[in-house]
BASE-578114 format. One record per residue (C-alpha): x negated, y, z negated; residue in one letter. Coordinates in steps of 0.2 Angstrom, whole numbers, padded with zeros to 4 digits, always signed. Layout:
<rs>
XYZA;...
</rs>
This chain:
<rs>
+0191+0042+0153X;+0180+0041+0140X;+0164+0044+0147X;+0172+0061+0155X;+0177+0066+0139X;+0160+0063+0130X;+0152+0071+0144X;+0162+0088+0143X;+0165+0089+0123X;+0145+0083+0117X;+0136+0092+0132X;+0133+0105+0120X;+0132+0097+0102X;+0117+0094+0092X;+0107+0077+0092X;+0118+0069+0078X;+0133+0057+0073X;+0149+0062+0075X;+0166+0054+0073X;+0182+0060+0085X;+0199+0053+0092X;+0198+0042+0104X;+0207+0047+0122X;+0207+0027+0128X;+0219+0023+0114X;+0225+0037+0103X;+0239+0042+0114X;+0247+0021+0110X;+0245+0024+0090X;+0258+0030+0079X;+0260+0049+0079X;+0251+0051+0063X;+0238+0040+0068X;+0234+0047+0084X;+0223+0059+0078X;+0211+0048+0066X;+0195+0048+0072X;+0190+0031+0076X;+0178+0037+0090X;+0159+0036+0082X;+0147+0047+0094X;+0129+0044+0094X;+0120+0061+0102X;+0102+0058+0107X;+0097+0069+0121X;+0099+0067+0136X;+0112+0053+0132X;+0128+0051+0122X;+0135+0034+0115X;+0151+0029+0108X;+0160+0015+0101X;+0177+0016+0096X;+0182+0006+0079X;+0199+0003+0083X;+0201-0002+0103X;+0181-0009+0105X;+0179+0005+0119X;+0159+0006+0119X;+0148+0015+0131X;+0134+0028+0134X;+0133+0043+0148X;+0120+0052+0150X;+0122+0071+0148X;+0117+0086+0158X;+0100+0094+0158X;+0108+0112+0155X;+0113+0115+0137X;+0119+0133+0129X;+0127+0137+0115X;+0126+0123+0106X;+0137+0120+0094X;+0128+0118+0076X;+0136+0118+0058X;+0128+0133+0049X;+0125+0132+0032X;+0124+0149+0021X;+0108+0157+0020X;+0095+0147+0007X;+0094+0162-0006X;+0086+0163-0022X;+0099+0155-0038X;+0111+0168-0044X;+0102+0168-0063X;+0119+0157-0070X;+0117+0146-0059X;+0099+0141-0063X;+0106+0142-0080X;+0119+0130-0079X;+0109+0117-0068X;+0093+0121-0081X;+0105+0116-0094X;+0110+0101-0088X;+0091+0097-0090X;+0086+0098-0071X;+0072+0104-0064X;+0066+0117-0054X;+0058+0107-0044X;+0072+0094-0044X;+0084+0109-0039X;+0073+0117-0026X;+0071+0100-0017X;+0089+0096-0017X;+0091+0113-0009X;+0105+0118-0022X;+0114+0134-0017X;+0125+0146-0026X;+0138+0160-0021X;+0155+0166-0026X;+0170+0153-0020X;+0187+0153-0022X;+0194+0139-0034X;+0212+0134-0035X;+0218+0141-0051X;+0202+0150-0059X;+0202+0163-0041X;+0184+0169-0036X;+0169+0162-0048X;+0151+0158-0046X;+0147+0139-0040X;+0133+0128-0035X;+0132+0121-0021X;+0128+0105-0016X;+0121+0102+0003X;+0128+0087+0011X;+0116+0081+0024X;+0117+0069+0040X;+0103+0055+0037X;+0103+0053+0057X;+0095+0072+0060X;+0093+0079+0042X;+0105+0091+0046X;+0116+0099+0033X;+0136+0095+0039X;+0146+0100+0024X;+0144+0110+0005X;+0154+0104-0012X;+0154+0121-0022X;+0155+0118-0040X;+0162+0130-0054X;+0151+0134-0065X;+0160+0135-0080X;+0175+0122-0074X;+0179+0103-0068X;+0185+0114-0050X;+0177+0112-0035X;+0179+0117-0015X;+0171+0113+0001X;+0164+0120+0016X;+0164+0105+0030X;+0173+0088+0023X;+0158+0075+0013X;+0161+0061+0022X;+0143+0052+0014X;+0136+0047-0001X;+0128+0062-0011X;+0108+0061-0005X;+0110+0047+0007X;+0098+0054+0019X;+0083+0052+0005X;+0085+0032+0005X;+0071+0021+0012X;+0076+0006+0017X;+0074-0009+0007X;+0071+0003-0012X;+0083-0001-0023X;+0099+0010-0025X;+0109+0017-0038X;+0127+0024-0037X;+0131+0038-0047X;+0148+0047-0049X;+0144+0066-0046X;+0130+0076-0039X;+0123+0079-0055X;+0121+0062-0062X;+0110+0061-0044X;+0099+0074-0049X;+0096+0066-0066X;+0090+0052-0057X;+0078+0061-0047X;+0072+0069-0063X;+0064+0054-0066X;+0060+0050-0048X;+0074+0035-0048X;+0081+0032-0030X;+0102+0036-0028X;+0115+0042-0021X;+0132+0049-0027X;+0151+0045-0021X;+0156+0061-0012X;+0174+0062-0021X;+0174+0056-0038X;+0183+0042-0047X;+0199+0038-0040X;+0215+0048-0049X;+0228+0031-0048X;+0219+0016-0058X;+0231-0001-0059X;+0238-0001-0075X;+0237-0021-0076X;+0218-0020-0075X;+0202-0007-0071X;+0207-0009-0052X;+0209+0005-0040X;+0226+0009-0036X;+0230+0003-0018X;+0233+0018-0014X;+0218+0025-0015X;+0209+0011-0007X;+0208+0022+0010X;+0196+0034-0001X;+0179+0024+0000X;+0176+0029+0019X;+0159+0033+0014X;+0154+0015+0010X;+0158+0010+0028X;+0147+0026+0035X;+0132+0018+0025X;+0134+0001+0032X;+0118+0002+0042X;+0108+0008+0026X;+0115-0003+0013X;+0112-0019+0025X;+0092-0015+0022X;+0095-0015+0002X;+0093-0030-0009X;+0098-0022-0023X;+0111-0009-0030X;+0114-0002-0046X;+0131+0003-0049X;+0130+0017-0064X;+0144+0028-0063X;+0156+0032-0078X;+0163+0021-0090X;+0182+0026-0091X;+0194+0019-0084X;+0193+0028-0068X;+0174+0025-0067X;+0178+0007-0069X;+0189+0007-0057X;+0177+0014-0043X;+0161+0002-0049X;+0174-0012-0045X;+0179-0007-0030X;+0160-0001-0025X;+0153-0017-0029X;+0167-0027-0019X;+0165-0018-0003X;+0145-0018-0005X;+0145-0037-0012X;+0145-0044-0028X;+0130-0055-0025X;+0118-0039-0022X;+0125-0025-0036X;+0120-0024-0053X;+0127-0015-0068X;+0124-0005-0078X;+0127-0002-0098X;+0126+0017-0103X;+0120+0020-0124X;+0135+0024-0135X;+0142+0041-0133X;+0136+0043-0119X;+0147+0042-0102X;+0135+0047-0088X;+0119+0048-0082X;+0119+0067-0086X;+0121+0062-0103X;+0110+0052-0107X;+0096+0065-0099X;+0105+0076-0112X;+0106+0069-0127X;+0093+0054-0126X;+0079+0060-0114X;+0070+0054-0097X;+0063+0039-0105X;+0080+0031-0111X;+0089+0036-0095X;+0076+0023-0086X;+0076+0011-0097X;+0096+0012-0093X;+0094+0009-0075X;+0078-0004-0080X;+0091-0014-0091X;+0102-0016-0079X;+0113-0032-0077X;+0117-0042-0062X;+0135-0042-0057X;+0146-0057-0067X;+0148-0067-0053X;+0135-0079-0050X;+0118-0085-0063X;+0115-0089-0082X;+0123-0077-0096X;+0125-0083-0114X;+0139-0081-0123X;+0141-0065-0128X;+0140-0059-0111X;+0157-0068-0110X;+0165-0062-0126X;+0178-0048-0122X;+0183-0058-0110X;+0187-0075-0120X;+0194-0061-0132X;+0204-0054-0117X;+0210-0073-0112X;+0215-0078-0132X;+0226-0063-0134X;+0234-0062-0118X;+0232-0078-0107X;+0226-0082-0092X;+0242-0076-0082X;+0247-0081-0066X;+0243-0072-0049X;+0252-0063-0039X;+0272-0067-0034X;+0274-0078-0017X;+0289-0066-0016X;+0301-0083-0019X;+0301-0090-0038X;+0302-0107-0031X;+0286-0107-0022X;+0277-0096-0038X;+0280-0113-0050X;+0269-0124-0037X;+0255-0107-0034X;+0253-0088-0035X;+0242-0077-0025X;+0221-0074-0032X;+0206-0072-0023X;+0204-0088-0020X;+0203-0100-0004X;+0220-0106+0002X;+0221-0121+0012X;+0238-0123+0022X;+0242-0137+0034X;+0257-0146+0042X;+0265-0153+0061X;+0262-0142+0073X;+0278-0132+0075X;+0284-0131+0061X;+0281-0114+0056X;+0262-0114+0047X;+0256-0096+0053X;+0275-0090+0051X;+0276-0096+0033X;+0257-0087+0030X;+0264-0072+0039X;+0279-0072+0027X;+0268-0072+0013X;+0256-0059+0019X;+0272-0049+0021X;+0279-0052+0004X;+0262-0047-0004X;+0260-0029+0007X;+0276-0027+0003X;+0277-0030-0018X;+0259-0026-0020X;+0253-0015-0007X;+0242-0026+0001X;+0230-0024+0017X;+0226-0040+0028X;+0213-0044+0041X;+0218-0056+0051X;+0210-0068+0063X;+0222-0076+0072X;+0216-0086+0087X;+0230-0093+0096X;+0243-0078+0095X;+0236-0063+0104X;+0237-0049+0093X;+0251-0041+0103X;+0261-0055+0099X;+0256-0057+0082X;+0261-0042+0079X;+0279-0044+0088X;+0282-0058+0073X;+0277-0046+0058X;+0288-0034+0066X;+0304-0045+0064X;+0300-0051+0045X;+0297-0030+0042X;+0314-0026+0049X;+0323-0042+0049X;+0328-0041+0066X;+0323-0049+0083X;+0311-0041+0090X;+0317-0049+0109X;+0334-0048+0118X;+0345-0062+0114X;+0365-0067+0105X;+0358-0058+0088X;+0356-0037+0092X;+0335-0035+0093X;+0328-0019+0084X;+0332-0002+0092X;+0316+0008+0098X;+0317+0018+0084X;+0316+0005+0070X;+0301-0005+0082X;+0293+0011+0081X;+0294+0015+0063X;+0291-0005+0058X;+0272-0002+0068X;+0267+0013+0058X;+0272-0001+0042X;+0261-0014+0049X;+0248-0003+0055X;+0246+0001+0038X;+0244-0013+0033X;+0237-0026+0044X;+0222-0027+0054X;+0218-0039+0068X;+0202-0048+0072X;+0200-0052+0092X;+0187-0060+0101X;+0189-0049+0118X;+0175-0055+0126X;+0180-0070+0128X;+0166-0082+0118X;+0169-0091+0101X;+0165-0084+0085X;+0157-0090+0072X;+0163-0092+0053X;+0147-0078+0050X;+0154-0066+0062X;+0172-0068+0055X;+0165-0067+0038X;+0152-0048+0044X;+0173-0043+0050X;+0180-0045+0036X;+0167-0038+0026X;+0169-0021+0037X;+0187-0023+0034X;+0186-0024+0016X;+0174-0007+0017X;+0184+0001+0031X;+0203-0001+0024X;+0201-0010+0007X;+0210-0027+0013X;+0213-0040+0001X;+0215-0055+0009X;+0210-0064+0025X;+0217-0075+0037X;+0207-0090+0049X;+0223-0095+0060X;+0218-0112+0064X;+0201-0113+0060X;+0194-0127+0071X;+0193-0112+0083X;+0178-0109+0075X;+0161-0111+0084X;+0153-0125+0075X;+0135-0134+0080X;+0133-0151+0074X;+0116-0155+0075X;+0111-0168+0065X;+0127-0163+0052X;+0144-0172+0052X;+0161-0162+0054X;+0163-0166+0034X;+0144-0161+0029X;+0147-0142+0040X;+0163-0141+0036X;+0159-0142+0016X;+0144-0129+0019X;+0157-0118+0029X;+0172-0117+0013X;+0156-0115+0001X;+0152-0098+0011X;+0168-0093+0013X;+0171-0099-0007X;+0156-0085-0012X;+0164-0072+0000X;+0180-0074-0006X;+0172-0070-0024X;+0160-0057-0020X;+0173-0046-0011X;+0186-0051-0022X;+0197-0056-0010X;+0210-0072-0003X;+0206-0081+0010X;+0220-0091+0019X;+0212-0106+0031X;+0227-0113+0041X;+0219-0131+0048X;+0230-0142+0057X;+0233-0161+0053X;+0223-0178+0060X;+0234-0184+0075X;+0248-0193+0067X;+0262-0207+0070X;+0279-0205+0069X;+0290-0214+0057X;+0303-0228+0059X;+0315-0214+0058X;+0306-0205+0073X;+0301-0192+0060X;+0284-0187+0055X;+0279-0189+0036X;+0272-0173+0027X;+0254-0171+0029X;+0244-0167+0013X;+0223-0164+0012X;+0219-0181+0017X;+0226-0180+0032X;+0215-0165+0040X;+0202-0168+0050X;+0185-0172+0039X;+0197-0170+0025X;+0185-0174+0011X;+0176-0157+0013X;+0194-0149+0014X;+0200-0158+0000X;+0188-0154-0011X;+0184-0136-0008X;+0200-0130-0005X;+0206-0122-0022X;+0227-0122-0017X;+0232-0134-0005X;+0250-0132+0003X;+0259-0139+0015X;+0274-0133+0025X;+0287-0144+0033X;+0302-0142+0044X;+0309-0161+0046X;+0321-0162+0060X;+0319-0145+0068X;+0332-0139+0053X;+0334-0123+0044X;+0327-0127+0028X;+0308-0128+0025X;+0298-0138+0012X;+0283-0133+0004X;+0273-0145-0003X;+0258-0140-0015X;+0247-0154-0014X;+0230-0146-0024X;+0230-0131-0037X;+0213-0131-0045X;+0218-0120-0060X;+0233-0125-0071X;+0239-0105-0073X;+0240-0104-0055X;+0252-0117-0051X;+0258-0135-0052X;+0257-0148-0037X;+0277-0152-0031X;+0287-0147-0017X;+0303-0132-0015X;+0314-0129-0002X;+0315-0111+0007X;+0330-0109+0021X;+0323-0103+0037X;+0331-0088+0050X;+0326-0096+0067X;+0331-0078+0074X;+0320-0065+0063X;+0308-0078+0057X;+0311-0074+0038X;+0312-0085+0024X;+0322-0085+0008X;+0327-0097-0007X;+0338-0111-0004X;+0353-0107-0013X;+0363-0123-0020X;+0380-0124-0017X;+0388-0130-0033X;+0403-0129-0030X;+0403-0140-0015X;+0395-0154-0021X;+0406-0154-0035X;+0421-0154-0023X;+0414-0169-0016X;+0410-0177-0032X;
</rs>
């Protein structure tokens, strides 16, 4: 189907990358889903590849040797600056050769609320063919901008040689100021984001869907050691280097620290000249998450930490469970008997946490097909059954209405091929699905699924290297991680009944001990309704406290809630 499809739409496109809707799996997608374009096309005459980011379709045709009127995205005529417009960009201390070699446009364009006014443009251009796909027209003498084509890539991406080190910029502007002084960048394509957290300088999770562009520079930011994040430094601007730096990895981005009143790069071109602009991006700072700082590089933040606390994490969604731990991006180690409702407890949480806080998942899940998976999440969004049985099941309509929900917020990781993966190759997914949709957390349902090579290493020796890697991920990408690892083989009690397992009791339990920063377990004793959860680790004192509650258990939806203590009844028997 596909391969017909490619063969009849790209015979006559340009050599290039394009993105379109997939014909293998858009028509089983949500209605507004179905026409995202998860289809990436490769055109390099005489053939056509494709891989589809959401269904793993993948292929290549090769095209006919016949091609007329190919279809190419024209771009205004290169004519010489309307004289305000080399007056406003001359202002802004640019060049003319920085200008000319930007290939910066002008021309009349509508904006919204200030009608038909003179603007620059600014080409964006396809690194694959050096083509130009889209235009951001500027007001001259307003914030108010309009585009031809949409800018779906960083701002001069297609100058990057791999393996120079970047800087991120904010606007187009703040680019060219760095290529006044013959600094390598690249600027975000829409700005700040509009919604910041008012809790702390984090984009709204709303807006996470915004940063497309860093997942269409994933080839070109592999090759880069080093990138320096220097956009803005409001609370928007913050915002965006946070989330940048997350999606990209702490580990590799720098920061960087603009003089004082100043709040761009622009600026400090402006008001403090070329030579103080580079010795901004030369005084650049690594990211705070790993390497030596002296105090003062710690300050606001012990300031931060006396006036208001450490405060907890995130809700659980139950109060009884958020006394023993809360939700931060940390690892989250959660074992117990097989059966009695692990992955269900997790997925209840995963729900709580998308649901309060807007959360997005990747999840790996290994021995529940994603089909199925997906069936369960479906129950605890609508509180129904999703199969025929005494209890009335979900109606089409609401099943159809709870996968658009968990489309939205789940994404699943499957090994289609049939061979193992590796903790790397879940960790490389999970990096694309932080980039891709902004997740926050991810989930290895049960881990020892995991492709592991021994060697000359015991379990316990890779296991401990494993939670270290997945330790630095979960910090560089600012992100939970959720291992589910099932208990040792154990005995049954005198009672016939199996006693709770706790860190110990995992297989090579010493590395899982240690490393693991919340430890729970979850219990079902006798097949009953109600459900312990036993928090047998929390590293940090604010997160939680070890001890156990109770949560009652709907067999038929798969939901949880808090026990609820009948008073009344135990003082009738009293």
């Amino acid at each position: 189907m596909i391969e017909e499809t490619i063969k009849t739409s790209y015979q006559a496109r340009a050599d290039g990358q394009y993105r379109d809707v997939c014909p293998a799996c858009s028509h089983t997608r949500k209605k507004h889903n179905q026409t995202e374009k998860v289809l990436a096309v490769k055109v390099e005459w005489p053939t056509a590849r494709w891989l589809c980011h959401h269904c793993g379709e993948k292929g290549g045709v090769k095209l006919e040797e016949e091609r007329d009127n190919i279809v190419k995205f024209v771009p205004p005529v290169k004519k010489d600056l309307a004289p305000a417009a080399q007056t406003y960009l001359e202002g802004r201390g640019l060049s003319v050769d920085t200008i000319n070699s930007a290939g910066i446009l002008s021309d009349k364009k509508y904006i919204r609320d200030a009608g038909e006014v003179m603007c620059a443009g600014f080409p964006y251009v396809e690194p694959s063919n050096n083509k130009t796909y889209a235009i951001k027209w500027r007001a001259l003498d307003s914030k108010g901008f309009t585009q031809e084509g949409a800018a779906t890539t960083f701002f001069g991406i297609e100058k990057i040689k791999d393996g120079d080190p970047l800087v991120i910029v904010e606007g187009e502007i703040d680019q060219l100021s760095l290529a006044e002084i013959n600094v390598a960048s690249v600027s975000v394509p829409n700005g700040a984001p509009i919604k910041v957290s008012d809790i702390d300088d984090r984009v709204d999770p709303t807006e996470d869907r915004k940063f497309s562009y860093v997942f269409a520079a994933t080839e070109v930011l592999k090759t880069i050691e080093k990138v320096i994040i220097a956009v803005d430094r409001d609370g928007p601007g913050n915002a965006l280097a946070e989330e940048l730096a997350r999606r990209i990895g702490k580990p590799k981005c720098w920061s960087v620290t603009w003089p004082d009143g100043c709040k761009d790069a622009n600026d400090v071109l402006l008001k403090e000249g070329k030579a103080a602009l580079a010795n901004c991006i030369e005084a650049a700072e690594p990211w705070p998450i790993a390497g030596l700082y002296d105090v003062e590089h710690y300050a606001d933040q012990v300031r931060t930490l006396y006036q208001q606390g450490e405060g907890k994490g995130l809700s659980t969604g139950y109060e009884c469970v958020d006394e023993l731990f809360t939700i931060k991006p940390m690892v989250y180690v959660i074992t117990g008997v097989p059966s009695m409702g692990k992955s269900e407890f997790l997925d209840q949480i995963l729900f709580n946490l998308s649901q309060k806080h807007d959360w997005r998942h990747a999840v790996c899940s290994f021995e529940n097909p994603p089909a199925t998976h997906i069936s369960k999440l479906l129950e605890k969004t609508l509180a129904k059954p999703f199969r025929e049985g005494p209890t009335q099941r979900m109606s089409e309509e609401e099943m159809e209405r709870g996968l658009t929900w968990v489309n939205d917020h789940f994404l699943f990781m499957e090994q289609s091929d049939g061979t193992s993966a590796s903790i790397d190759a879940v960790l490389e997914r999970g990096s694309a699905a932080v980039q891709r949709m902004g997740v926050r957390s991810l989930t290895i349902d049960p881990y020892n699924y995991l492709e592991m090579h021994l060697g000359s290493k015991s379990e316990t020796n890779l296991i401990s290297e494993m939670l270290t890697k997945v330790r630095n991920w979960s910090a560089a990408h600012d992100c939970a991680v959720f291992f589910v690892a099932h208990p040792a083989k154990l005995y049954r009690q005198a009672d016939g009944s199996y006693p709770v397992p706790k860190g110990y009791d995992i297989s090579s339990s010493a590395a899982w001990f240690s490393k693991a920063d919340v430890g729970i377990s979850v219990h079902r004793p006798n097949d009953s309704h109600m459900v312990e959860v036993h928090c047998w680790k929390v590293r940090f004192k604010h997160i939680g406290n070890q001890g156990m509650c109770e949560l009652s258990y709907d067999k038929t939806t798969g939901t949880y809630a808090e026990a609820q203590t009948d008073w009344e009844e135990i003082e009738r028997d009293l």
